[in-house]
C-alpha positions as CSV (number, residue, x, y, z in Angstrom):
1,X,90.1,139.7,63.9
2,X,89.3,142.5,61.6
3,X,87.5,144.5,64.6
4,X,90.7,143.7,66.5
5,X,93.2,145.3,63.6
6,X,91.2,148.1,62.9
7,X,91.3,149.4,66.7
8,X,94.7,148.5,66.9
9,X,95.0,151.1,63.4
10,X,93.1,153.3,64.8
11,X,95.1,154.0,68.0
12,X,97.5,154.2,66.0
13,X,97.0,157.1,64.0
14,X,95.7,158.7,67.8
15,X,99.4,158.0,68.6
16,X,100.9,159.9,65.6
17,X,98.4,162.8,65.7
18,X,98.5,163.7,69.3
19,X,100.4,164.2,72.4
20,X,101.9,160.9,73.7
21,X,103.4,161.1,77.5
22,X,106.1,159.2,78.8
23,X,104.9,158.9,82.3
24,X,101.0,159.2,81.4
25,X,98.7,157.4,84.9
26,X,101.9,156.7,86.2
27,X,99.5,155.4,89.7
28,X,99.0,152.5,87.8
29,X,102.3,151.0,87.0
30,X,102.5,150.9,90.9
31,X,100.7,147.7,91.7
32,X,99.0,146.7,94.3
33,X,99.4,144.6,97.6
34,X,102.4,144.5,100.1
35,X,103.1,140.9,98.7
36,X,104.4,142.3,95.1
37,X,105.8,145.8,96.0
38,X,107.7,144.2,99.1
39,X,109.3,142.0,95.7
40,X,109.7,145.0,93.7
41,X,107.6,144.0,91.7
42,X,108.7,140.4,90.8
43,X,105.8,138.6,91.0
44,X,104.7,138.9,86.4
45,X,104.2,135.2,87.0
46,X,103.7,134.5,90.4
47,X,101.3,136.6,91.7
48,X,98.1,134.7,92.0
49,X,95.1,136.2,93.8
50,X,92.9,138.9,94.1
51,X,96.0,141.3,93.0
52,X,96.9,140.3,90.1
53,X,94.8,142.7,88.0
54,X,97.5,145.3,89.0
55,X,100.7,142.9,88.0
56,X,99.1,140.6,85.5
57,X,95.5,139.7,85.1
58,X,96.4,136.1,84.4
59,X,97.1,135.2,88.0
60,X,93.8,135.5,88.6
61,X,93.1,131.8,87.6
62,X,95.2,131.0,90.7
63,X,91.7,131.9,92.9
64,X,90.5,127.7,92.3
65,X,86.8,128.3,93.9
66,X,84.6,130.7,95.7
67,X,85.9,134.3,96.1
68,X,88.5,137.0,97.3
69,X,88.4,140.4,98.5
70,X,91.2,143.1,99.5
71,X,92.6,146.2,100.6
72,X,95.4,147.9,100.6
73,X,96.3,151.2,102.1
74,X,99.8,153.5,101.7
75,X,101.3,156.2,103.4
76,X,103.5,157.2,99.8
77,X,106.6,159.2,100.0
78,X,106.4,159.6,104.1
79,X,102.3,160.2,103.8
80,X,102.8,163.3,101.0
81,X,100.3,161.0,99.1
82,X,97.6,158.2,99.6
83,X,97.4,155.0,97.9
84,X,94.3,153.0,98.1
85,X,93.3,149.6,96.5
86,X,90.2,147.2,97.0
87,X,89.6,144.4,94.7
88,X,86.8,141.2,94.6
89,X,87.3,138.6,92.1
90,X,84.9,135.4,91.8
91,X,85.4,132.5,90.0
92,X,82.6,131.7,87.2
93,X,81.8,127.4,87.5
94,X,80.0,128.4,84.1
95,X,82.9,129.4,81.8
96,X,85.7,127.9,84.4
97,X,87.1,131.7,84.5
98,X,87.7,134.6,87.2
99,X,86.5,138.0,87.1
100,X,87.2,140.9,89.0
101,X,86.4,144.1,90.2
102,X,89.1,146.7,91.0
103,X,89.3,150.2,92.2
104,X,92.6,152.2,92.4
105,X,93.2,155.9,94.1
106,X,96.1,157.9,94.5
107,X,95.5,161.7,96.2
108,X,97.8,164.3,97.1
109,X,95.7,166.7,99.4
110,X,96.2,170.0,100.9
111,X,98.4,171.3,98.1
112,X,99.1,175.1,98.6
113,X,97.5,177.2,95.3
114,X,99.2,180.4,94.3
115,X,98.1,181.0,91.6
116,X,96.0,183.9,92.7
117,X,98.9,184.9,95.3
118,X,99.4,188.2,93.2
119,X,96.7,190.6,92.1
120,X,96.0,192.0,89.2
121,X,98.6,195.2,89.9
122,X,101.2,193.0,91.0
123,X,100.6,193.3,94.9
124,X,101.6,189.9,97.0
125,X,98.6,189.2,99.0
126,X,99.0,185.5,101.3
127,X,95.5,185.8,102.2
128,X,94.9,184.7,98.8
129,X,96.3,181.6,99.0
130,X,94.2,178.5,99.4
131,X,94.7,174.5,98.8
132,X,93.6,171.7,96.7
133,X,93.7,168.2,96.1
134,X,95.2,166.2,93.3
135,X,94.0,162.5,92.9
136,X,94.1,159.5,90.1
137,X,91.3,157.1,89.9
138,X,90.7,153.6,88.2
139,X,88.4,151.1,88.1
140,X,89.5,147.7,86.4
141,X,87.5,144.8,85.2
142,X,89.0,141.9,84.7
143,X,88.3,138.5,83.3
144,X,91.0,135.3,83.3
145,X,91.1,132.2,81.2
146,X,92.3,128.8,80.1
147,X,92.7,129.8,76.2
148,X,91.0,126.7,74.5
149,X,90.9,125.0,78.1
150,X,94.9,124.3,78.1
151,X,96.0,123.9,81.6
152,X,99.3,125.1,81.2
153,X,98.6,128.8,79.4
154,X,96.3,131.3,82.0
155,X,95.2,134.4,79.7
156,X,93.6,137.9,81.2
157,X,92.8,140.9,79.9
158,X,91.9,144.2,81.9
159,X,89.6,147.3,81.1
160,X,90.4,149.9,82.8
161,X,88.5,153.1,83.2
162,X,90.4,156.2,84.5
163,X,89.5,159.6,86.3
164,X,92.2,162.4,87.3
165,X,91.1,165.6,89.4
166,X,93.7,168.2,89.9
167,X,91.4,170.1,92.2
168,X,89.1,173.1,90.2
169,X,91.9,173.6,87.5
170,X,91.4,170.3,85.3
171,X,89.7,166.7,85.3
172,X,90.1,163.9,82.6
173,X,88.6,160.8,81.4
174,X,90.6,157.9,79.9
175,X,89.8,154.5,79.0
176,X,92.1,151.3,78.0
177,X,92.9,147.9,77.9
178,X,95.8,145.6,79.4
179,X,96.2,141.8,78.8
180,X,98.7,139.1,80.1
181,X,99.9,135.8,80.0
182,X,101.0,132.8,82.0
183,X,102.8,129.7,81.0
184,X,103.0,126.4,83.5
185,X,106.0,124.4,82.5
186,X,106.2,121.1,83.3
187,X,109.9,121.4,85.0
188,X,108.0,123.8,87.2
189,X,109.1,127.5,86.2
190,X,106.2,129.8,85.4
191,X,106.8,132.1,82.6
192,X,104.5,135.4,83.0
193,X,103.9,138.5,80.4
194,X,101.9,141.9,81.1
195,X,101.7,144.6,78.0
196,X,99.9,147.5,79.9
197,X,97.7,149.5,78.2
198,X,97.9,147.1,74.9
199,X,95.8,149.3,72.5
200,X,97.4,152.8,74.1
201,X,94.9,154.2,76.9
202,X,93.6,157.9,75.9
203,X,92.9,160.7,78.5
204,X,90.5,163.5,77.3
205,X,91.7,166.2,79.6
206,X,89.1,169.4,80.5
207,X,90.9,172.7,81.6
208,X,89.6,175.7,83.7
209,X,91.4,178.8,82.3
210,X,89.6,180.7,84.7
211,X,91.0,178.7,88.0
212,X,94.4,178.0,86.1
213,X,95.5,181.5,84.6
214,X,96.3,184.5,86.7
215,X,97.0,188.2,85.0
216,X,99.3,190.0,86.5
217,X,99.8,194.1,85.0
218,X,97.9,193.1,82.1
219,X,99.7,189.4,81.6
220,X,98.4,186.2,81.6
221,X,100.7,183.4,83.0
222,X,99.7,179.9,83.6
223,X,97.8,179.9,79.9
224,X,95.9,175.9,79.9
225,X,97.6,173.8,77.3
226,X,96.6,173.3,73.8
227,X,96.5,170.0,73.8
228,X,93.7,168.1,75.1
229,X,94.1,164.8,75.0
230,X,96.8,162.3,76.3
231,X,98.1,159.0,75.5
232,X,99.9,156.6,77.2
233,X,101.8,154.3,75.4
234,X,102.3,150.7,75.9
235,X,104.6,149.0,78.2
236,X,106.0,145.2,78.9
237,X,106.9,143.2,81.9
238,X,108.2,139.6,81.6
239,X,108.8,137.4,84.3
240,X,110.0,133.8,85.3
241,X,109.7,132.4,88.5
242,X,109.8,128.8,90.4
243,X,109.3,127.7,93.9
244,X,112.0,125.7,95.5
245,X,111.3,123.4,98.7
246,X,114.2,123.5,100.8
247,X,112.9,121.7,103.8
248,X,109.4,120.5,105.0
249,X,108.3,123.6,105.8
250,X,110.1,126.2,104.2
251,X,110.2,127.4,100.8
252,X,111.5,130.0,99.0
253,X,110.1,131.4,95.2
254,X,112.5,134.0,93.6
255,X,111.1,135.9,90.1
256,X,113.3,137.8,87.8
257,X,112.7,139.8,84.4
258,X,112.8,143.2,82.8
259,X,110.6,146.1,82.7
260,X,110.4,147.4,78.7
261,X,109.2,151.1,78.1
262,X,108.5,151.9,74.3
263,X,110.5,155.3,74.7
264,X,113.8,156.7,75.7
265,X,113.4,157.0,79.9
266,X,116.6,156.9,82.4
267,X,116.5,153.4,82.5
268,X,119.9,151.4,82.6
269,X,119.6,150.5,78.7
270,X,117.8,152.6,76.8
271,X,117.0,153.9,72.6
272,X,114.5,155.8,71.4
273,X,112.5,152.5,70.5
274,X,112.8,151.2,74.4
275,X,114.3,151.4,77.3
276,X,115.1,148.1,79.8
277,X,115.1,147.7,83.3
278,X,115.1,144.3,85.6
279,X,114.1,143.7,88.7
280,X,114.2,141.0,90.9
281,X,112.7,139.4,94.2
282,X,112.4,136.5,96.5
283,X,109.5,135.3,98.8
284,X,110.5,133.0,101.7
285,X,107.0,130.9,103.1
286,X,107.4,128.5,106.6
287,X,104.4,126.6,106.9
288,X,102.2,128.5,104.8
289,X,101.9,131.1,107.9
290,X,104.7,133.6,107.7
291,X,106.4,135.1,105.2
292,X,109.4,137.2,104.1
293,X,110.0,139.3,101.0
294,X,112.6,141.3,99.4
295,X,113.1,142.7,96.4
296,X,114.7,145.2,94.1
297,X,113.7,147.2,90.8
298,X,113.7,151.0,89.3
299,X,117.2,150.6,88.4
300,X,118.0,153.9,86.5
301,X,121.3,156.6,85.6
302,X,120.7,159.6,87.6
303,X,123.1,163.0,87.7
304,X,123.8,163.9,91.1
305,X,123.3,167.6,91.9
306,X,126.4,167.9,94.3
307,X,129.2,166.4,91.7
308,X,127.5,166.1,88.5
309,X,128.4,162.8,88.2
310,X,125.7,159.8,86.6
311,X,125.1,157.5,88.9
312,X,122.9,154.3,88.7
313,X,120.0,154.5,91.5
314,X,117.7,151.8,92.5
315,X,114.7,151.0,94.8
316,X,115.3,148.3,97.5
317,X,112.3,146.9,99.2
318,X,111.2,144.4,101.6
319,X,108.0,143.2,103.5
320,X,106.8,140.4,105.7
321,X,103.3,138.3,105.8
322,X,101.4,136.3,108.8
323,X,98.4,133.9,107.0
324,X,95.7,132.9,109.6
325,X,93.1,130.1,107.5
326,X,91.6,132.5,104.8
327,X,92.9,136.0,106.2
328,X,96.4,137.4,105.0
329,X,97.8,140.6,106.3
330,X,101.0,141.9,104.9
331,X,103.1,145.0,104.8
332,X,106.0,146.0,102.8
333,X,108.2,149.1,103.3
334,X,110.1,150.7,100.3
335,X,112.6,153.4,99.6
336,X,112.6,155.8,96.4
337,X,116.2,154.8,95.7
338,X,117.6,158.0,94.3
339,X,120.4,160.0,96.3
340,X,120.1,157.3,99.1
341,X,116.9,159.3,100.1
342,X,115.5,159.1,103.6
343,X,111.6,159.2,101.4
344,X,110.1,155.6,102.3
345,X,107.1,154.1,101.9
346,X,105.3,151.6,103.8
347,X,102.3,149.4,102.7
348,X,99.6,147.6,104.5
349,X,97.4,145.0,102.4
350,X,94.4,142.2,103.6
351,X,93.2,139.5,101.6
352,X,89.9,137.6,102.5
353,X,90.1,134.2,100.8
354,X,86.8,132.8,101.2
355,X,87.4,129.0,100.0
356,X,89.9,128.8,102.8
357,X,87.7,129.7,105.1
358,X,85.0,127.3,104.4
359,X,87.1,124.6,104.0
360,X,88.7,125.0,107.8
């Protein structure tokens, strides 16, 4: 417990002494699997396979035996960037927990650099031009539990290591921790937590002020920043969910909560302390073989350009799901929400359950 306060100090006093981002690895607030982004995210307490590391590392007890693979790919923002997931998680008959393995990428390639468009005496030269890539990694390992062996309370925690290339100008290293919580009621509503990135998760950022800065008549513009590390400061999700039987096969499970930031963001309610946004979404299931999903989240005040006027934006989503014994293929399609933007996104997911199969 000491060990525990004294990190929790000590990131602390990182937090007060250096430079603390709002939107800091922003690739990993995404999630992961066409299930919970078709839902907007709704799925804190529901979602309960080899995803869950990315919504709630909890859910992970809902893999009973054997193991789970998965992938996900996504064509972001009309294929301007590409979103990649692949997961395993295996339960542990010794300790009656899950781990997992996780690896997250998000790239942006063939990004025009003009840095170097202008020579030194000011001459604009094209042939100088030439592209890069920007991408985010992660790798997560995660580990789910009965705290104390109580049925009704699922516990996870996540450690996450991260890795962001922004082609030859810059590179960091970051490492952190998330953990979440579950609770089973006995009425049958499912009460979920996440606080991502519990103990703040620090970047140690490396600059190239050769690639970066470009002189121009004896000028230097694009100088590399001062500050050399980043943190990203913790954030909340709470969820509640319950599946409903409405007839012998079909079902439906709707999930509500809110989003908390710890800092002042667009969102609909917002301090300097937090800011709040909900979100909501519904799964319908028939027979355990198809499935349908909507949902909405991102609710925030926007000014729009035209008029000036604030206006509350959100993004609507939706998805569909065909299960086949222990294979699950999904896809979800989502839209950015803000001016009533054309900019969609569509996701493709496949899980591998491996008990399923051996039990058909």
């Amino acid at each position: 417990m000491k060990k525990l306060l004294a990190l929790f100090i000590f990131t602390g006093v990182l937090a007060d002494a250096q430079i603390v981002r709002k939107y800091s690895n922003e690739f990993l607030n995404i999630g992961a699997g066409a299930r919970g982004l078709a839902m907007g995210g709704a799925v804190i307490s529901s979602q309960n396979d080899v995803y869950s590391p990315m919504w709630n590392p909890a859910g992970l007890l809902g893999i009973e035996k054997d193991w789970q693979g998965a992938a996900m790919h996504a064509e972001y923002f009309e294929s301007i960037a590409k979103y990649d997931y692949i997961a395993y998680a295996k339960t542990l008959e010794d300790s009656g927990g899950v781990f997992a393995v996780s690896v997250v990428r998000l790239g942006v390639d063939n990004i025009l650099n003009t840095t170097q468009m202008i020579d030194t005496e000011g001459n604009i030269d094209y042939d100088r031009i030439t592209k890069f890539s920007q991408a985010d990694y992660a790798a997560l390992v995660s580990y789910a539990f009965n705290p104390g062996g109580n049925q009704k309370i699922s516990a996870g925690v996540n450690a996450k290591l991260v890795y962001r290339n922004v082609g030859k100008f810059a590179n960091a290293f970051g490492f952190g921790f998330d953990v979440g919580a579950i609770y089973h009621s006995d009425s049958g509503w499912n009460y979920g937590a996440m606080l991502r990135d519990a103990t703040t998760t620090v970047n140690f950022w490396n600059v190239d002020q050769k690639e970066l800065s470009a002189i121009v008549n004896g000028e230097e513009f694009n100088p590399a920043p001062k500050d050399k590390m980043e943190l990203t400061m913790p954030k909340l999700n709470i969820g509640a969910s319950k599946n409903f039987d409405i007839t012998q096969y079909i079902s439906i499970l709707p999930e509500a909560g809110i989003n908390v930031d710890f800092a002042k963001t667009a969102a609909l309610v917002s301090t300097d302390f937090a800011s709040i946004t909900p979100y909501a979404g519904a799964e319908m299931v028939y027979d355990d073989l198809i499935f349908v999903r909507l949902g909405v989240n991102r609710f925030q005040t926007v000014t729009d350009i035209e008029d000036l006027q604030r206006k509350v934006s959100f993004q609507p989503s939706a998805g569909i799901g065909i299960k086949y014994r222990g294979l699950t293929l999904d896809y979800a399609i989502t839209n950015s929400g803000i001016g009533s933007s054309n900019f969609y996104s569509n996701f493709f997911s496949l899980k591998l359950d491996m008990a399923a199969f051996r039990n058909n």
